[in-house]
N, C-alpha and C positions, 0 to 999 in steps of 0.2 A: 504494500500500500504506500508504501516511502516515497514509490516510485512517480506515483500519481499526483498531477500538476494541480489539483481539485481538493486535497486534504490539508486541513490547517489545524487540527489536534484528534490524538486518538485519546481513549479513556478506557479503561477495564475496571471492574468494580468487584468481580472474582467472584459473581453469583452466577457465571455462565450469559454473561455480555459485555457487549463490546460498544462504546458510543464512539463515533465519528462524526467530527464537526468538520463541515466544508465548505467551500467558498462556491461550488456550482454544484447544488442538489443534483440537477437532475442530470449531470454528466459522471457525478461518484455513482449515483444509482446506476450506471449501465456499466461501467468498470467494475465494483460490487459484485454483480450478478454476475457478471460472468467470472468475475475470480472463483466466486463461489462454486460455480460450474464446473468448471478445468479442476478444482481440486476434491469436487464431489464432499462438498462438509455438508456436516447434519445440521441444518438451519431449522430451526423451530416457526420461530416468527422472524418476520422482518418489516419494521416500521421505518417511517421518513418523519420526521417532524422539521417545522421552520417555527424559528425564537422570532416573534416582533421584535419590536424597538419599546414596547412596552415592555416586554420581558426582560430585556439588557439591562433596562433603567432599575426592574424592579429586584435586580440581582447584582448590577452598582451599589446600590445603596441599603440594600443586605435586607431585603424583606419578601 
């Protein structure tokens, strides 16, 4: 994923996921899926979510 011009932090939280924040959703979504693919993992679920600018602010300043 290092390799990919689209990712700007990875995250593990060690409960059996992975968050990846990126700077072009929906271009990591198709690099994603197909990593996914070529290495055949056992993917359970897989969401996409996008943070407002409400959200940034409400995680700036810690609430």
């Amino acid at each position: 994923m290092e390799q990919w011009n689209v990712v700007s932090k990875v995250n593990s939280n060690h409960k059996n996921t992975i968050e990846i924040y990126v700077k072009n959703a929906a271009e990591a979504r198709k690099q994603l899926l197909v990593e996914i693919a070529e290495r055949q993992l056992p993917i359970t679920s897989f969401t996409v979510a996008q943070t407002s600018l409400e959200d940034l602010f409400m995680e700036v300043v810690g609430e």
